[in-house]
N, C-alpha and C positions, 0 to 999 in steps of 0.2 A: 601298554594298552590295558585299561579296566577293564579286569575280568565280567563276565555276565554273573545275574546270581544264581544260575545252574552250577554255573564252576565255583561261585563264593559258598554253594550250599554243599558243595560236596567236601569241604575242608574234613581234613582228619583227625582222628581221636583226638584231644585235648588243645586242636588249634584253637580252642575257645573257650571261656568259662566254663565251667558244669553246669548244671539248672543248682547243685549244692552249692559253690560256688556263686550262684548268682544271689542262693538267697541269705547268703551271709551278708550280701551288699546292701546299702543303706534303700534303696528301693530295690525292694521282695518281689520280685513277678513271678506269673506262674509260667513253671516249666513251657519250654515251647514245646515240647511234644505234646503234652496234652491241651494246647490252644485251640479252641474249638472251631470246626471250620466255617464257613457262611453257609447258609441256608443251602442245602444242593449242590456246597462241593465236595464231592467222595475223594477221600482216602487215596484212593488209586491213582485221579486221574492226575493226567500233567499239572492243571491247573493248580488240584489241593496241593500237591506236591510245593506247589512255587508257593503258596499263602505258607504252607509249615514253615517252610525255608525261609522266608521273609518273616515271618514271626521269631523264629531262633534267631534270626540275623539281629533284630530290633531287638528284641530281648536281650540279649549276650550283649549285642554291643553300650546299651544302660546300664548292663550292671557292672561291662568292664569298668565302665566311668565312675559308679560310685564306690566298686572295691578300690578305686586307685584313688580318690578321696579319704575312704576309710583309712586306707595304710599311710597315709602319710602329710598324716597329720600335726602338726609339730614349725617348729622351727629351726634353725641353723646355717650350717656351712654344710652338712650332706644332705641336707634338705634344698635346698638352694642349689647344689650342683646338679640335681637330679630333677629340676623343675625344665629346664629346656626337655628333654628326652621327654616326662612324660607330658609337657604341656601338650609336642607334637603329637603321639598317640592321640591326645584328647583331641586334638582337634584333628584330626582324621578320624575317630571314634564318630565327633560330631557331625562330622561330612557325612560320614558313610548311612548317620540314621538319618540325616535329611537329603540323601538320595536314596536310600530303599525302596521309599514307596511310588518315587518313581520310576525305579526302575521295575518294580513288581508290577506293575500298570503295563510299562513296557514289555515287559518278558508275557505278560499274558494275554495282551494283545498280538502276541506273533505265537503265540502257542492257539490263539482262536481261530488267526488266520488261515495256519495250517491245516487246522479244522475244517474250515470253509474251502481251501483250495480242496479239500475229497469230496465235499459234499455234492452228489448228484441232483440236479434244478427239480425242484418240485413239479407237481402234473397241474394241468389248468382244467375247471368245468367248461365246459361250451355249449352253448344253444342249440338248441334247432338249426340254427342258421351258419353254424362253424365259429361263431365268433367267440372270445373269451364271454364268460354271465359276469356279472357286474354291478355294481349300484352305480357306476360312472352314464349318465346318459347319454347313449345316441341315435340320432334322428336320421330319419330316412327320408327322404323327398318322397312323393307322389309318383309312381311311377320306376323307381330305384330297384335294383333288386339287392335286397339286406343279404345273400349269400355271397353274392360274386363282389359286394363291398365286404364283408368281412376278409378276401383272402387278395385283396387291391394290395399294389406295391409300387411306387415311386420308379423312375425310370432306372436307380441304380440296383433296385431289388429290394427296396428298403420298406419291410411292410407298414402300410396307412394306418391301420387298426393294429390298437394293443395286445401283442400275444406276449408272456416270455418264452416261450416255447421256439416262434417265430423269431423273434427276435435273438435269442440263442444260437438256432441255424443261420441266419443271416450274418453276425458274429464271428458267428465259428470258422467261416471264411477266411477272416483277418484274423486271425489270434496277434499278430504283433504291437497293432492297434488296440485292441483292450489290455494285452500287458502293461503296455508303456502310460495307458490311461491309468491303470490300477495303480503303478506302481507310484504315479507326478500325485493321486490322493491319497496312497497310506506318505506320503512323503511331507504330505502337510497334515493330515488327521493323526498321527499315530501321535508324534511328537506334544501335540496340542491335548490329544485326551490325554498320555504319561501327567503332562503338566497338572491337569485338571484336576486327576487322580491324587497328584503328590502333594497338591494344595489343599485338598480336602482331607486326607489321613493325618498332615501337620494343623488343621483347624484353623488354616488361614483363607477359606473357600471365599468366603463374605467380603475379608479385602484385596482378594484378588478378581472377585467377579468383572471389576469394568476392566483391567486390563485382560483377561482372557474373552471379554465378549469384546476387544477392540480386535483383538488378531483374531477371531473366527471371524469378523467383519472383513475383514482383509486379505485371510483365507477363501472365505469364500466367494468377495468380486472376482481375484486371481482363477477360481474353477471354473467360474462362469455361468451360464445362464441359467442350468439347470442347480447350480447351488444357492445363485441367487435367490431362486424360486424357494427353495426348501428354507432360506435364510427370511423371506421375506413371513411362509408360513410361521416360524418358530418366533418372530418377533411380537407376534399378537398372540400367545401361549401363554398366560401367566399359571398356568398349570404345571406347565413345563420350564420357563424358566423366570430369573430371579429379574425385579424391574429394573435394576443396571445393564441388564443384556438385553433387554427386551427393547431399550431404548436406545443401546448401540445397532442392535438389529435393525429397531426401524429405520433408519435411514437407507435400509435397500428399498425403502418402499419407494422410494423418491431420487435416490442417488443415480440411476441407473444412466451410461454414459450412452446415445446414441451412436446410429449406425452412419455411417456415410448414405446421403439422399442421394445422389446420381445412383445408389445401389437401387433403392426405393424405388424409385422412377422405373428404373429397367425391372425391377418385379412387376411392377403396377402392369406397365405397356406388354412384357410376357404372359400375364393374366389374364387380363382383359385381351389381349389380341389383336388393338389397336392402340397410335397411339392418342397419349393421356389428354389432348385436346382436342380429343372427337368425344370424351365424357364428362371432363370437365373444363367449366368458363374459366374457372379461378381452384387455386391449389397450395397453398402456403409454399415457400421457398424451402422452409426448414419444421423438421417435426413441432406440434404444441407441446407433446407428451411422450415418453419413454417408458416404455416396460419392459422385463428379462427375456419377454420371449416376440415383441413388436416396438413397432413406432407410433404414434397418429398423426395426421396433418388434418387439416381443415382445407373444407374445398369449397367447387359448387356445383351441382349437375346442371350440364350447358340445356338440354332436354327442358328441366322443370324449373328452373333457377332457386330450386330445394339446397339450402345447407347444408353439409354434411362431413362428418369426420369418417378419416379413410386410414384403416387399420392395416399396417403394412409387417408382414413379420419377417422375422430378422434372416436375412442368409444363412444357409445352412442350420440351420435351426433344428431339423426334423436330427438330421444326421447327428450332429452334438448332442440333440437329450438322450434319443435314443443307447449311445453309447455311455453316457452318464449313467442311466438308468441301471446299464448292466454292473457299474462299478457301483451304485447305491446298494442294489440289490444284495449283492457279496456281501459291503461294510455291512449289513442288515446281518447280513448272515453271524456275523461278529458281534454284534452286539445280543443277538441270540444265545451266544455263546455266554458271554460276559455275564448275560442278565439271569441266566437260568443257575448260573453259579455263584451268583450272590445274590440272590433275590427270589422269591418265590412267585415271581412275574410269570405269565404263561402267556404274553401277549407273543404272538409272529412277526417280528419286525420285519420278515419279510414281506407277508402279508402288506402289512402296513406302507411298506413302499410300493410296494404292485399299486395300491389302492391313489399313494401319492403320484406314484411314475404314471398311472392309466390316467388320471387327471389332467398331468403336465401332458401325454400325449397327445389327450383328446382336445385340448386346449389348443394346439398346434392345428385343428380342422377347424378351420374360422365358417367353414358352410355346415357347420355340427351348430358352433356356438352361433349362427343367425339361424338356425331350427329355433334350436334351443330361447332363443331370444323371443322369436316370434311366437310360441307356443305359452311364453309367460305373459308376454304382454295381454294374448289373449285373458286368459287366464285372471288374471288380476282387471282385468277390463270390466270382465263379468262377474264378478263377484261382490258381494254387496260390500261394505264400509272397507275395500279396499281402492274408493278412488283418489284415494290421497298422494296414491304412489304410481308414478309411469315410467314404461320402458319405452327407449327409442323406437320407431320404424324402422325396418330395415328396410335394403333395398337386395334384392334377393339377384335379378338382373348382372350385377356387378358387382357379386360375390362369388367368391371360391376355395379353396382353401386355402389361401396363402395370401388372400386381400378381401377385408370385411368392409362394406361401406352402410353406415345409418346416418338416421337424422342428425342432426347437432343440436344441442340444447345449452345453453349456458347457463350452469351451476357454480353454486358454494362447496367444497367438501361442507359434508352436515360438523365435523369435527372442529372447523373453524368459526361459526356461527355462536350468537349468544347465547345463555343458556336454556333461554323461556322458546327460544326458536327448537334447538335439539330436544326438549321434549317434548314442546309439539309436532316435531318431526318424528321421535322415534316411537308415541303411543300410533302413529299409521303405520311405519316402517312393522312394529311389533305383529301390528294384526295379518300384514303381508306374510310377513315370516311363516308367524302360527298357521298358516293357510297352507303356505308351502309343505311345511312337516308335517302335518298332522290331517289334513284334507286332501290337497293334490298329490302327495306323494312326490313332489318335483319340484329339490328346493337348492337354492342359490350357495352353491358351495364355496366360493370365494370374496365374503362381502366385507372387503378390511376399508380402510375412511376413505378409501379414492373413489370407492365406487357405488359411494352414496353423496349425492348431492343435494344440495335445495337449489331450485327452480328459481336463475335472478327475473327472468320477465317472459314475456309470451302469455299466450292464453293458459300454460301450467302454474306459473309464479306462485311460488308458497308449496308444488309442492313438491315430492321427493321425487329422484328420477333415480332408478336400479339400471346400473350398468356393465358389463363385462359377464357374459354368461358362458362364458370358454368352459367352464367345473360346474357342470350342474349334475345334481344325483337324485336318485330315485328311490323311492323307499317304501318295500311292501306294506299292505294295510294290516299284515301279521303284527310288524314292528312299529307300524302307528299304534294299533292298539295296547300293546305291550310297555309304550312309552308312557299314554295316556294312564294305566293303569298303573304302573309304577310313581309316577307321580303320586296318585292315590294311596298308593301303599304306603306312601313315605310319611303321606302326612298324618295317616293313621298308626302308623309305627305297625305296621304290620309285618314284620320283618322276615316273616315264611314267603309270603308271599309275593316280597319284595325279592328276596333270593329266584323265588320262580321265576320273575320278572328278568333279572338280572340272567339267569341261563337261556330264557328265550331270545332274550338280545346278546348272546354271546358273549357276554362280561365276564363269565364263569362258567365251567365245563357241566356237564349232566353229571357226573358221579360227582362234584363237589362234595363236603363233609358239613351239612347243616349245624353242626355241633360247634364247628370250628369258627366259620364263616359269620355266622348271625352276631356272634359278641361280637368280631371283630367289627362287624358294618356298624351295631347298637353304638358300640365307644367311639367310630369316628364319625357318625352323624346324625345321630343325637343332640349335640352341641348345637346343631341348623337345626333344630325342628322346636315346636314348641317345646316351653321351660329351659329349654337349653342352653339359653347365655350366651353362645357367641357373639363374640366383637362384631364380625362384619360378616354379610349373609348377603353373597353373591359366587355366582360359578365358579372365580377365580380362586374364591378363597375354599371351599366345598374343593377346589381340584387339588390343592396344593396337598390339602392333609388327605387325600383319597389315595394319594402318590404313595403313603405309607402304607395300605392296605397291600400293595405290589411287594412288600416284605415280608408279608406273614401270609396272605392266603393266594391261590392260585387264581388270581385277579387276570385279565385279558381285555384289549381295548381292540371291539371288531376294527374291521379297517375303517367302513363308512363311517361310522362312530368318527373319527376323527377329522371329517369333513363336517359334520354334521356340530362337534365344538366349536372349530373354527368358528361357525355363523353364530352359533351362541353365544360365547368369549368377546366376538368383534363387536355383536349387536349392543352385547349388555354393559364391554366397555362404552362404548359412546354413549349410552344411556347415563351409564353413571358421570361421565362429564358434565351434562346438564342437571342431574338430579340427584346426588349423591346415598340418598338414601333407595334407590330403585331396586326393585327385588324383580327381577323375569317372571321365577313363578308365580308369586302373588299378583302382579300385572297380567300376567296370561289366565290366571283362573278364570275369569268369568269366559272365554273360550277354550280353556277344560272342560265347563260345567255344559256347554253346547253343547259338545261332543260326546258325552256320555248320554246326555240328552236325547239327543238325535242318534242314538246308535242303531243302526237296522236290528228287524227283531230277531234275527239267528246270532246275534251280536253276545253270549253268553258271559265273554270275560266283561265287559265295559256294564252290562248289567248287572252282575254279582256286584265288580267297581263301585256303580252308583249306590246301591243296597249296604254293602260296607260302610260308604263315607256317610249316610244318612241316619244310620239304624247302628243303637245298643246291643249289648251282648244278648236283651233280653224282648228284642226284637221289636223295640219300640224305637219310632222317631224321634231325632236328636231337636228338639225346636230352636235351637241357637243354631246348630249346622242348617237345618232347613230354608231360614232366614235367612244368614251368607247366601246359601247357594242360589235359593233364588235372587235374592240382589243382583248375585252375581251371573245372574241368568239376563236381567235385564240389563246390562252392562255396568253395575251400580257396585263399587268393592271400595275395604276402608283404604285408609292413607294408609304408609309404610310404618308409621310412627306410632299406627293405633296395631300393626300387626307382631304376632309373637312369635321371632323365626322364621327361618325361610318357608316355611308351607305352614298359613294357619288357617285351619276352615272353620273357625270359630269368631274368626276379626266380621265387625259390621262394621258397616258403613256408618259415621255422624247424617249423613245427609242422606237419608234411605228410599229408595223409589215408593211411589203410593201404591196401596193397597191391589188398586184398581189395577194399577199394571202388572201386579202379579196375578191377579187372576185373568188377565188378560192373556199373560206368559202363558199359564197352565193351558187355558182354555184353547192357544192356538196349537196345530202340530208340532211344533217344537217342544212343547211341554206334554206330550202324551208318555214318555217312559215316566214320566213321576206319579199318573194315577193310580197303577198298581201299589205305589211304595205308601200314598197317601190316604187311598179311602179308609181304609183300618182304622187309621189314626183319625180321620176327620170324622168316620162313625162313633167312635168311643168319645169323642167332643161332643158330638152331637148328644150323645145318651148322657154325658153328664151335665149339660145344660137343662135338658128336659127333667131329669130327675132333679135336677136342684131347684129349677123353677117351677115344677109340679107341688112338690114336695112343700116347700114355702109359701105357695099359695092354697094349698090345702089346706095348711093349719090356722091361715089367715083367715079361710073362709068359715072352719072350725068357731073360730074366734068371734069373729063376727054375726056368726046366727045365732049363737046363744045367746038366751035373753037374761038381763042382767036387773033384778031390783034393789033399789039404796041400802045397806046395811046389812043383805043379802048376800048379794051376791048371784054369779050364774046361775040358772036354775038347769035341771035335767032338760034335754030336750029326747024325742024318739030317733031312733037310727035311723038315716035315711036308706030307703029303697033298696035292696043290691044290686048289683051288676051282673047282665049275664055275658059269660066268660066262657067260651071255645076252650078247650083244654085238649089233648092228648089223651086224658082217659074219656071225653067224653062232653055236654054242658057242665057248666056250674054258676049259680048264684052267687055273689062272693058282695059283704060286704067294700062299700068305696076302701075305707081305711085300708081294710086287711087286701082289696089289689094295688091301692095304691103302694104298702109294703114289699108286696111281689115281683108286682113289675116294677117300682121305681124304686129302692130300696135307699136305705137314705148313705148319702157319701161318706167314706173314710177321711181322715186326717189328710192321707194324701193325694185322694183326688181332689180333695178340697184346696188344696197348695196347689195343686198342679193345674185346676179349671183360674185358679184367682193370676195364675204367673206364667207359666209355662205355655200352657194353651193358647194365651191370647194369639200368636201366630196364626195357629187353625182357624180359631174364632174369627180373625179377620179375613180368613179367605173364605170361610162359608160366607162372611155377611152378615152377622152380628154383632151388633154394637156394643163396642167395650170404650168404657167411656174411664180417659186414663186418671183421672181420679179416685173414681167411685168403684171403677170396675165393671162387673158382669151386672146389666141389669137384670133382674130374675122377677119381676113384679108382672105378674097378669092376671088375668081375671078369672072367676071362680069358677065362669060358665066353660073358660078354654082347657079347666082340669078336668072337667067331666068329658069335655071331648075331646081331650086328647088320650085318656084313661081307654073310651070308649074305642076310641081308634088304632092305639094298641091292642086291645085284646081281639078288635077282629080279625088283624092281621093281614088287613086286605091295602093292598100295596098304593091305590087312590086317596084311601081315607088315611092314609098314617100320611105320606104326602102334605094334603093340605092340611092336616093340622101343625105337622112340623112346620110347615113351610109360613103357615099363619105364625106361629107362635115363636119363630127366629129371624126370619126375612122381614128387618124393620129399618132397613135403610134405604136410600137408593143405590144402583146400579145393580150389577149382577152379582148374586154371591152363588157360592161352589155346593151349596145346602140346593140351589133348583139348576143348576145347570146339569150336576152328577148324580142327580135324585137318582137314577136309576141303579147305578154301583152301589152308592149310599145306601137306601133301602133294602137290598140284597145283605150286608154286613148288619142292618139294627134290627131286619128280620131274624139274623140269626141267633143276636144276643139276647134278643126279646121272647123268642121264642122260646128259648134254654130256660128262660124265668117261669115262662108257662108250664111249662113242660114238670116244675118242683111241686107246682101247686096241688 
């Protein structure tokens, strides 16, 4: 019998090389005692124990092989007689280091277990209402009472609603029954992770990936529905796994073997309570569709001669997840173990199954998932530029929990469709999404390709139809806005703030070590942000290298967090089927920039947000970013091919929306958070226009009334008149020249750069004409310097008005110079006044 490596690490004094002895050998390793351990595993515990041990073991047994190379080197007849003996050594030398690491995988998978078998089940939050708190949604009927459903229980005592707490007691009844479950899954998972473990340590992970994701394929039909379930999630993960598995995976999505119909039937007629030809005319003989946890068939209600497909779940169903869950929950526990000892991971994988398991359970209430149904349809009903996408009708009548009946519609999966069809399906699909996350708080947490289709006819045709609402989850407006602003952060490389971001969404603990954390995020995504150079700039690839940040910093994935991927992941794969170059967030920005937009006004974080991504260190507007944003305020953002990175708020548009519709934008509610960030900026345009155009036309007029005789030259002329000028100490008479100096002082190098280049944005939203050849036209008349000189100094908020307003408003439509006169005025009172005020 092969010893374990407990007993192969305990060998005695000199059953083995020395660490001196080793390093006499052609490869020098370092001693195994001082091999350093993984991230988090101590000294003491079992686990480091097993890694030293397995270090010495691999150690010693390498350098057995190359000291017995060394000595005996040579030729002969005692050479030669001595090669059988130690050829065998070598090749039990080489056995034993290509099972070590599997069997250290091994050994420390039952040293975690045991770990988990003491572990006492964690405590659950609950509501008001007794129920577990949740981001899983569920709905309550009109008239329902949410307490007395949260503590409902099935006829054998099996409770309706997800507790583990409940569920534990319930359990705990049978213990023989979840032994023998535990024991048929460590009986296929142990041996499979050893494997995976041994493959990875010998460096051959990559070409063994499609054989090991063929037997967890196979592994998991064998567990059944609720592993299916988990297999069917993990295959749309490219986060999490490599695309050889991910493509063995998928085929749960589709492989799934149906239930015998005579079962069906007899649920159907014990649900409904009559039988199934008092509800329907017509009913398919045999299911259309199969999934892990139902069947569907096609019918027709006898009543309406309405369509409809009638969602039948599977026998026993409740009773099998439920038990699965408690055997997930455990493995969780194990992999907790695992992770904290090699990895600087702080996610709760328990957690994380709760979050998966309360999912698969609430999935199981098919009168949850037609709430659920009916409540988005609304939803999406009434929302503007999302009618692109429609949810079935339910029929509420002839639901329950164990039998769902809606409309039917006949769709394309969107996956199967041409490519110029999936983009124009997934730019409506996108806008539903972003509605969901970021506005309603109530978004589709299961959306892989079955459950997006295109519309083949009917009065919908063309367009998407969302179906299967079993996973839907909810998401406080704390963590909408913290998502939004993260975004923001990222694409400013603000990386404090992006940490902050990251602790409110529970990515990272409150005491994290900002010292540590910030390189770590700067080196792994940086790469995605402007100037960064990566290859390819989508969620998948952003997830793969984020995996590493789980090695170094005490990184944590909430649970919703991993529903809330899923729809991400799924979305932007199918995106990129049709479009290869698709980026989410630069697609989504122009509903970023609403939502900052529109933030209510007690909104502080999404404000500061806006103010960031707008505004320099030095507290001026950015006019490149100002231009994006508003573009992208009217729906209007560049190609993927003009963008630099995954988040660039610098990319324009080739094809820019007119003028007009930005001040359009500004001028209606939706554009009210940008007049504080903007007037500033459109006063200090305004004053450098005035002053350039004053200022040039004063010397012009200088020029012209002097009188000029041939061979002469200009003659003197007398000063004209002065001005009287309101001042702060008092009147004053002031030569034109010397107020013109005052008040309008003549521009620097770089207002002069910045009115000829930069400005022109502002310019065109006040409504002055910048004419793209020539530029700023600055030419007026000599009579409009005297009054507008005159109109400054009085200070009087009508006459400054219409002379600016005379002497910039020279085009048609509305420009921002008289719409915001009132702001405006207030900001060039001030800066005009501060001139007065030196004189």
């Amino acid at each position: 019998m092969t010893p374990s490596l407990r007993e192969a690490f305990a060998l005695p004094a000199g059953a083995l090389p020395s660490a001196r002895a080793a390093a006499s050998a052609d490869v020098a390793p370092r001693d195994a005692a001082n091999c350093p351990l993984p991230l988090g595993l101590g000294d003491s515990s079992e686990a480091g124990q097993l890694w030293r041990g397995g270090s010495l073991l691999l150690v010693t047994a390498v350098a057995s092989a190359a000291a017995v190379r060394r000595r005996h080197r040579g030729t002969g007849p005692s050479f030669r007689l001595a090669t059988s003996a130690r050829g065998q050594r070598q090749r039990l030398r080489a056995s034993l280091i290509e099972e070590a690491p599997q069997k250290i995988a091994e050994e420390a998978i039952q040293a975690a277990v045991r770990s988990v078998d003491e572990d006492a089940p964690g405590e659950e939050s609950i509501d008001d209402d007794g129920c577990r708190v949740s981001y899983v949604s569920r709905q309550v009927m009109e008239g329902e009472d949410a307490e007395a459903m949260c503590d409902a229980v099935d006829s054998d005592g099996l409770p309706l609603i997800f507790s583990v707490s409940k569920l534990n007691e319930f359990w705990g009844r049978y213990p023989g029954e979840l032994t023998g479950r535990w024991a048929e899954f460590l009986g296929v998972a142990s041996p499979w992770i050893a494997k995976a473990f041994g493959s990875a340590v010998q460096g051959r992970l990559e070409e063994d990936t499609a054989s090991l994701a063929k037997e967890a394929f196979g592994a998991l039909q064998g567990l059944g529905p609720t592993f299916i379930k988990l297999g069917q999630l993990l295959s749309i993960r490219p986060d999490v796994l490599p695309p050889a598995a991910m493509k063995e995976l998928a085929k749960l999505q589709d492989g799934i073997e149906t239930f015998d119909s005579d079962q069906a039937r007899s649920i159907l007629e014990a649900e409904l309570g009559r039988p199934i030809d008092d509800v329907f005319s017509e009913l398919s003989e045999e299911p259309v569709a199969a999934a892990s946890l139902a069947q569907v068939y096609r019918g027709r209600l006898r009543e309406t001669g309405v369509e409809v497909a009638v969602k039948v779940q599977r026998p026993g169903a409740l009773l099998q997840v439920s038990k699965d869950l408690y055997v997930l929950r455990k493995a969780a526990g194990v992999v907790n173990q695992l992770a904290q000892n090699l990895t600087r991971q702080t996610t709760d994988f328990k957690a994380f199954v709760e979050t998966f398991g309360e999912g698969l359970y609430t999935e199981l209430d098919f009168k949850n998932e037609a709430l659920n149904q009916t409540k988005m349809r609304g939803l999406i009903a009434s929302t503007p530029n999302c009618e692109g996408v429609v949810v079935p009708e339910v029929f509420m009548e002839y639901t329950t929990r164990r039998i769902l009946v809606s409309q039917w519609i006949n769709g394309t999966k969107l996956t199967l469709v041409p490519p110029d069809q999936i983009r124009e399906g997934i730019s409506v699909a996108q806008e539903v999404f972003l509605n969901q996350l970021l506005t309603w708080g109530f978004f589709h947490g299961d959306p892989h390709p079955g459950n997006l289709l295109l519309v083949n006819d009917g009065p919908d045709e063309g367009k998407l139809v969302l179906l299967d609402f079993g996973l839907v989850a909810q998401i406080p407006p704390s963590d909408r806005e913290a998502i939004v602003t993260a975004v923001i952060h990222l694409g400013t490389k603000n990386w404090e703030a992006l940490v902050d971001d990251y602790v409110k969404l529970g990515f990272l603990p409150e005491d994290c070590d900002y010292s540590v954390v910030i390189p770590t995020m700067k080196r792994i995504i940086s790469p995605y942000l402007k100037g960064g150079g990566a290859k390819a700039m989508n969620f998948a690839a952003l997830g793969q290298d984020l995996l590493q940040a789980t090695l170094e910093i005490p990184f944590s994935i909430p649970p919703y967090i991993s529903l809330l991927a899923r729809s991400v992941v799924t979305l932007e794969g199918i995106a990129l089927t049709g479009n290869p170059d698709y980026r989410l967030v630069g697609e989504a920005y122009p509903f970023v920039v609403r939502k900052l937009l529109q933030a209510p006004d007690g909104s502080v974080r999404l404000t500061a947000a806006l103010r960031e991504l707008l505004l320099d260190s030095e507290g001026r507007v950015q006019p490149v970013r100002l231009s994006a944003l508003l573009q992208a305020a009217v729906g209007v953002t560049a190609k993927a091919g003009d963008q630099d990175g995954f988040i660039d708020f610098e990319a324009l548009p080739s094809d820019s929306a007119d003028t007009e519709d930005l001040v359009r934008f500004l001028l209606s509610p939706a554009g009210k958070n940008l007049k504080p960030v903007l007037v500033r900026e459109l006063a200090t345009t305004v004053d450098l226009v005035v002053r350039s155009t004053t200022r040039q036309a004063f010397l012009e007029f200088q020029s012209a009334t002097r009188p000029r005789l041939p061979l002469v030259g200009s003659l003197p002329v007398p000063p004209p008149p002065p001005i009287p000028v309101m001042t702060p100490r008092g009147p004053k008479l002031l030569a034109p020249e010397a107020l013109l100096n005052s008040l309008q002082p003549k521009l620097g190098s770089e207002e002069e750069l910045f009115l000829q280049s930069s400005a022109q944005v502002f310019l065109g939203l006040l409504g002055i004409p910048v004419d793209p050849n020539k530029g700023l036209d600055t030419s007026i008349s000599p009579r409009r310097v005297v009054q507008t000189l005159t109109a400054l100094a009085t200070q009087r908020d009508d006459e400054m008005q219409r002379v600016v307003s005379q002497l910039l408003s020279q085009r048609r439509g509305r420009g921002l110079i008289t719409e915001w006169w009132g702001d405006l005025a207030s900001d060039l009172r001030d800066i005009w006044s501060e001139r007065l005020r030196a004189i």
